[in-house]
C-alpha positions as CSV (number, residue, x, y, z in Angstrom):
1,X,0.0,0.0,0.0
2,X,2.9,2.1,0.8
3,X,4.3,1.8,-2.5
4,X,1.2,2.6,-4.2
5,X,0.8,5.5,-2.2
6,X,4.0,7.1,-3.0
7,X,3.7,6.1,-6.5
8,X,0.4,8.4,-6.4
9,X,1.9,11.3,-4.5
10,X,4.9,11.7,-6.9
11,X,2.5,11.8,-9.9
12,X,0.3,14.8,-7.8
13,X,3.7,16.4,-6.5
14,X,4.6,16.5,-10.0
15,X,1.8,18.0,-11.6
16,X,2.2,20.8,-9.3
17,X,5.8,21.5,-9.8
18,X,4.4,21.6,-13.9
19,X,1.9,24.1,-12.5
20,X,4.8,26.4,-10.7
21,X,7.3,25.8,-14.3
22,X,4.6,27.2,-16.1
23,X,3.1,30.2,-13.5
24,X,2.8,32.9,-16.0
25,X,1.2,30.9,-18.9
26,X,-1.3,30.0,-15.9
27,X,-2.0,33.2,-15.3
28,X,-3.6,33.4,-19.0
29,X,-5.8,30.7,-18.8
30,X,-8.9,32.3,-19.4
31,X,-11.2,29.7,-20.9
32,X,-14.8,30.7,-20.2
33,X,-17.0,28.4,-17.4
34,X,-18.5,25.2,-18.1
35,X,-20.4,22.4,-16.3
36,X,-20.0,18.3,-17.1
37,X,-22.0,15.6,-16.1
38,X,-21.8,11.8,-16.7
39,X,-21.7,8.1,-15.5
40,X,-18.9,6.1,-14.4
41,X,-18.9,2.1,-14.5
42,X,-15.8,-0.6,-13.8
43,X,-14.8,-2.9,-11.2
44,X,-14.2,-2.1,-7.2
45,X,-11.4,-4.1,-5.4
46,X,-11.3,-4.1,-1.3
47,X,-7.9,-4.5,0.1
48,X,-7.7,-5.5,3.6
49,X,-7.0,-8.1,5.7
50,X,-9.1,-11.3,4.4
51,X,-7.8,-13.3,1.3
52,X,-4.6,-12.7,-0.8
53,X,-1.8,-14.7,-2.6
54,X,1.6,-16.3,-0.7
55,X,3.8,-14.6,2.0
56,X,3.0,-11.7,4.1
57,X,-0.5,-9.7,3.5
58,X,-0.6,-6.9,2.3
59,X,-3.8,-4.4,0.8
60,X,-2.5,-3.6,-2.4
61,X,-2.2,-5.3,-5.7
62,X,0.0,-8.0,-4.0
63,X,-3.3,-9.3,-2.4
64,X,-6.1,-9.0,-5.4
65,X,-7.9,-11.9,-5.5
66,X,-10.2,-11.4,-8.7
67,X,-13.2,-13.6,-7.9
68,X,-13.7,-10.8,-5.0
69,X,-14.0,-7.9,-8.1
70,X,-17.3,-6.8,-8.0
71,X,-19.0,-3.8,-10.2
72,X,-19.6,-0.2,-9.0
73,X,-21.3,2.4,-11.0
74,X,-21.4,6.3,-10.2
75,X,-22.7,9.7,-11.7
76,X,-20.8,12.8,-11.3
77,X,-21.4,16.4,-11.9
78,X,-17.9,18.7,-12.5
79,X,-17.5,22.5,-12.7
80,X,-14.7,23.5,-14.5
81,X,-13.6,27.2,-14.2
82,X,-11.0,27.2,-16.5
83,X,-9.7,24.5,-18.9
84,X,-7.1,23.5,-16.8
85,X,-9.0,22.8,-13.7
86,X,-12.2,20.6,-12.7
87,X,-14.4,20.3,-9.4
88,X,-16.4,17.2,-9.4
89,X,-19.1,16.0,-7.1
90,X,-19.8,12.4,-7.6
91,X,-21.9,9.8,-6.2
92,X,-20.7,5.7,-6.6
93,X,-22.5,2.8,-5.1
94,X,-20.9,-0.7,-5.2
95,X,-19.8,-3.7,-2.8
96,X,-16.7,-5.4,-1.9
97,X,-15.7,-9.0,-0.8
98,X,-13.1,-10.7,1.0
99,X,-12.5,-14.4,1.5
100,X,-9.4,-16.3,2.9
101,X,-10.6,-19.4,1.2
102,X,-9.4,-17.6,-1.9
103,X,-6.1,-18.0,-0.4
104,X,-3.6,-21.1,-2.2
105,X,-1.0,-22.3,0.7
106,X,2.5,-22.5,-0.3
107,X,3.6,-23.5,3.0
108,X,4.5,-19.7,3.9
109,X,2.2,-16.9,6.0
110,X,-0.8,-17.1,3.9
111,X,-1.4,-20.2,5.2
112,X,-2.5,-18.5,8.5
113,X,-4.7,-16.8,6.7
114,X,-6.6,-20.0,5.3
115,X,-6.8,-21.7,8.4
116,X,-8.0,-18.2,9.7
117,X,-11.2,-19.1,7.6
118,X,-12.9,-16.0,7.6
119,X,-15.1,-14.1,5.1
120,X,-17.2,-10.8,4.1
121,X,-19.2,-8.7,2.1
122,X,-20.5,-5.4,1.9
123,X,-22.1,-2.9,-0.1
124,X,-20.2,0.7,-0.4
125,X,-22.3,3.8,-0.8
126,X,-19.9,7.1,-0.8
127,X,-20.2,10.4,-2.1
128,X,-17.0,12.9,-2.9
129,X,-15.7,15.8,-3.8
130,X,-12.8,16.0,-6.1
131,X,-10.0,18.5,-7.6
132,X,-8.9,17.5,-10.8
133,X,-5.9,19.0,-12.6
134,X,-5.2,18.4,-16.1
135,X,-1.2,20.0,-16.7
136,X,-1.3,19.4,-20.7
137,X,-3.6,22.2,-20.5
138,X,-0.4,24.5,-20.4
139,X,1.0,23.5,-23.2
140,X,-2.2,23.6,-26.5
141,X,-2.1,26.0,-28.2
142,X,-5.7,26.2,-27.9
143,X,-7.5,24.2,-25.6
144,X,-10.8,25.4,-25.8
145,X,-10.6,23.1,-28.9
146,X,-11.3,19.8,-27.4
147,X,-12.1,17.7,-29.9
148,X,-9.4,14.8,-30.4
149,X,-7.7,16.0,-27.5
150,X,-6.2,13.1,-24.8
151,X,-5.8,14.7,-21.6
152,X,-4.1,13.2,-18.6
153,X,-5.2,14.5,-15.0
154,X,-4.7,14.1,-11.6
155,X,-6.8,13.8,-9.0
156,X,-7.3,14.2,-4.9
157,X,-10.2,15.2,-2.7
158,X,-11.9,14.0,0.1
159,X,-15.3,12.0,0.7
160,X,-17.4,10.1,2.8
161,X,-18.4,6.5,2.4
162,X,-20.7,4.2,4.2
163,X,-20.3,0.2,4.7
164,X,-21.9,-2.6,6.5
165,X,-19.9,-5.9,6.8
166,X,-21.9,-9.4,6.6
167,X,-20.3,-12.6,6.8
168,X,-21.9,-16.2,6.5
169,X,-23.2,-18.0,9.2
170,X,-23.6,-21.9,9.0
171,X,-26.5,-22.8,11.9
172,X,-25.1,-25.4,13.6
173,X,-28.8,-27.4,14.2
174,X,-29.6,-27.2,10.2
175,X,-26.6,-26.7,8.3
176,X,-28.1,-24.0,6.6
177,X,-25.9,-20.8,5.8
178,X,-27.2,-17.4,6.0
179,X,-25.3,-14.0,5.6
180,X,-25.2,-12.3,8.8
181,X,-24.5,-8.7,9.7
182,X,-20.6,-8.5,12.0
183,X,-20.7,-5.1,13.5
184,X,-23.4,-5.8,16.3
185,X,-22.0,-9.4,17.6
186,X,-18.5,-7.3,18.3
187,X,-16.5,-10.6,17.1
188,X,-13.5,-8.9,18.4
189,X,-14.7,-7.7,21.8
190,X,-15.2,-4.0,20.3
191,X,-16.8,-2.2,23.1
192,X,-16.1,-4.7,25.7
193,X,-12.4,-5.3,25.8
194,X,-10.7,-2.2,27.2
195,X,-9.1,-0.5,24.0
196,X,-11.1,-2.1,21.5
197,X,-13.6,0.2,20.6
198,X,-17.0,0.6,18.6
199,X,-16.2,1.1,14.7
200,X,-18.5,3.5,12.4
201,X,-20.1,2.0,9.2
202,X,-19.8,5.7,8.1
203,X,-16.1,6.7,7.5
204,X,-14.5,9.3,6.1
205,X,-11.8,8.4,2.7
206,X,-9.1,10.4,1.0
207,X,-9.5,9.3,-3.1
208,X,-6.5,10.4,-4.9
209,X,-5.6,8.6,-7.7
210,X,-5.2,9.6,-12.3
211,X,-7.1,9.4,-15.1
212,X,-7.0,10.4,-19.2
213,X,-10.1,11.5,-21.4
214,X,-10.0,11.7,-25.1
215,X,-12.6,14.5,-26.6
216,X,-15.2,12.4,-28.8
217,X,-16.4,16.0,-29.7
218,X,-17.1,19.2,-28.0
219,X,-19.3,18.0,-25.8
220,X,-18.9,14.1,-25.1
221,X,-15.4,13.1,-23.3
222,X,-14.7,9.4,-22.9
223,X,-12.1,8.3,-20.0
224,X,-10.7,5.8,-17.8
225,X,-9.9,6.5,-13.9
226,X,-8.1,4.8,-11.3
227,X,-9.4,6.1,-8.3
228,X,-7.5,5.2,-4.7
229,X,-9.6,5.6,-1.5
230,X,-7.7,5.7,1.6
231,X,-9.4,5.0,4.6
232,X,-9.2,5.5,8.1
233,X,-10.8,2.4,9.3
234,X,-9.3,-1.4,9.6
235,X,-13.3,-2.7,10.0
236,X,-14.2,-2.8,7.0
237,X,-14.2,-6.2,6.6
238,X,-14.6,-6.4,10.6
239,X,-11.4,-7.4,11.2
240,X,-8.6,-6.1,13.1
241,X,-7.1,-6.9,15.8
242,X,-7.0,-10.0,18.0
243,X,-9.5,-13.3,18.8
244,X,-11.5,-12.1,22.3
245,X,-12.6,-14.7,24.7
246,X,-16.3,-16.4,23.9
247,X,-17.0,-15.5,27.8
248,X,-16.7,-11.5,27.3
249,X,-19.5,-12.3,24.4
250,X,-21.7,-14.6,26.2
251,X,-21.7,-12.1,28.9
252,X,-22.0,-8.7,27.2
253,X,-24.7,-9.9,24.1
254,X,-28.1,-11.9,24.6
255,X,-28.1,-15.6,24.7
256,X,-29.4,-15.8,21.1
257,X,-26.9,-13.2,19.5
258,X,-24.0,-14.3,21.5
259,X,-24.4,-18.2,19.9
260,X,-23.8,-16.2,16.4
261,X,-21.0,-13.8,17.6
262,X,-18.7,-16.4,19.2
263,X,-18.8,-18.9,15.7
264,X,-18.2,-15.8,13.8
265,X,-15.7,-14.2,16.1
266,X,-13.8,-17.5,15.5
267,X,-14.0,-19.5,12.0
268,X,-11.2,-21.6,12.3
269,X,-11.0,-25.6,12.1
270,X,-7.7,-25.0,15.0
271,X,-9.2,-23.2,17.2
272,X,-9.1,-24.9,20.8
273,X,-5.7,-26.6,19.8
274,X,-3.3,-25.5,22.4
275,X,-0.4,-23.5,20.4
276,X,-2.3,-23.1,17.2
277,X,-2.2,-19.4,17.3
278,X,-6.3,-19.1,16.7
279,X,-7.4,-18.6,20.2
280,X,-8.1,-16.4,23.0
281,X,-5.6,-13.1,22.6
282,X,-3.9,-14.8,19.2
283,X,-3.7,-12.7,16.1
284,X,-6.9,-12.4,14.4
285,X,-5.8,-9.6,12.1
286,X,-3.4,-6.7,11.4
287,X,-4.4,-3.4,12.9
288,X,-1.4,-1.5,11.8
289,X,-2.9,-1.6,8.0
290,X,-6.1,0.6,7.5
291,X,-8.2,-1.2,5.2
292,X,-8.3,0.4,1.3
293,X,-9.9,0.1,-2.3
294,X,-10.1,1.1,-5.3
295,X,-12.1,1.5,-8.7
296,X,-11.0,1.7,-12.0
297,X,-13.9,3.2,-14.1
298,X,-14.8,3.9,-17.4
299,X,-16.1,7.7,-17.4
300,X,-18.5,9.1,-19.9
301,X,-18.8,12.6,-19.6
302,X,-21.2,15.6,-21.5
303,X,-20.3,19.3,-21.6
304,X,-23.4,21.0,-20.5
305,X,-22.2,24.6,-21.5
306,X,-18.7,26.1,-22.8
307,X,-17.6,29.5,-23.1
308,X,-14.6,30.1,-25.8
309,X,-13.3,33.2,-24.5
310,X,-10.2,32.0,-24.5
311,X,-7.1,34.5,-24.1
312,X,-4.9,33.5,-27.0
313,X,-1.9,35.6,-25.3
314,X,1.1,34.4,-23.4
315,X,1.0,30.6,-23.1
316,X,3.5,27.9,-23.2
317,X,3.7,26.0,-26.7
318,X,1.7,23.8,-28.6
319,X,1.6,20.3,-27.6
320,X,-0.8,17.9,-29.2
321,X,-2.4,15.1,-27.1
């Protein structure tokens, strides 16, 4: 995650130093108001602590297991003051999944993770609002001329998102398995264990992430986005930290709910095995990770209004994307 992070930051870090280089050209950009609006549509991919490939896990790319890829689809509405610079407000609704059956042992960590035998889903409902800066801008001749045009961007803003982990429940009477929801059986003590404490379904995420459009005409823009969301959260897949005692549940939930919370808290074919790192106070996950995920999204976007009164003055030189 690190890695993809800094990877991220350089590109933003970047686009600004293009915006300093070029100061007085920006000063010129005059291109006359406009509004955008459009639909998004591509896969979302959780990162987190359930499922992944060999060795140590991690929540990027290292980890995707594709089965878990599920669809997302958004609609967005951008203001763009100039040609150089957007403001978007969008909407995206989609769910995740995580599953450490996914997981293939090669005899290394990720084995823990399969005998962990845990799972989830969730639907993701978030709204944000983004800056996005598109540098090329500084170099066309004239950009008020769109059509043909390939524009790179950046992007980075901040948004709010809402989730609701389930995971499946096997009755023990009938066999039958049902999809239960995690955050009210506190399978990690949350709320009861000093330190452990309640987690909000409704979070607050930093996107950040790139994206290039190509100019059908004046007024349609195709594009493709990959869009970060850093979260401040490890719950998302409602787990974090270590495997509490079935006594604090028993005690602390009502009979019926506190069956459900301790063979959810604990999944595992070990657990009860002296040693076998899968009871009571063991690892259950890794809370020094938040949990993350991404979307990469085909965008379809409609100018609503333009303005061409564009300055054709000091700029710096023509450069044809």
């Amino acid at each position: 995650m690190k890695k993809g992070l800094h990877s991220i930051w350089k590109c933003l870090c970047s686009l600004t130093i293009a915006l300093a280089l070029c100061n007085s050209s920006y000063s010129q950009l005059s291109a006359g108001n406009y509004f955008e609006a459009g639909f998004t549509v591509g896969p979302m991919i959780f990162m987190g602590d359930l499922g992944g490939h060999q060795g140590v896990g991690t929540t990027f790319l290292k980890d995707y297991n594709m089965p878990t890829t599920k669809l997302t689809f958004g609609v967005f509405m951008a203001a763009h003051p100039s040609e150089l610079l957007g403001i978007r407000l969008s909407a995206n609704f989609g769910s995740i999944e995580g599953d450490d059956n996914l997981v293939v042992a090669h005899g290394g960590d990720e084995v823990s993770r399969l005998n962990r035998n845990l799972d989830f889903k969730s639907t993701i409902t978030e709204a944000n609002l983004l800056f996005e800066l598109y540098p090329t801008v500084l170099f066309e001749d004239r950009p008020t001329e769109q059509t043909g045009r390939l524009r790179p961007y950046g992007v980075i803003g901040v948004g709010v998102f809402h989730f609701n982990p389930m995971g499946q429940y096997v009755d023990p009477n009938t066999s039958q398995t049902t999809w239960v929801y995690l955050q009210p059986l506190h399978t990690e003590g949350e709320g009861f264990v000093p330190g452990v404490n309640n987690y909000a379904l409704t979070q607050i995420n930093i996107p950040m992430g790139f994206g290039v459009k190509y100019y059908v005409s004046e007024k349609v823009n195709l594009g493709m986005e990959f869009l970060y969301r850093k979260t401040f959260t490890d719950y998302i897949d409602d787990v974090s930290t270590n495997y509490v005692d079935p006594a604090v549940l028993q005690a602390n939930l009502p009979n019926g709910t506190s069956q459900i919370a301790i063979a959810m808290a604990n999944k595992s074919p070990l657990q009860g095995i002296p040693g076998s790192a899968y009871n009571p106070g063991d690892k259950r996950g890794d809370p020094t990770q938040d949990d993350a995920y991404f979307t990469l999204s085909l965008k379809v976007g409609i100018r609503l209004g333009s303005d061409h009164s564009y300055d054709n003055s000091t700029r710096c030189p023509l450069l044809r994307f």
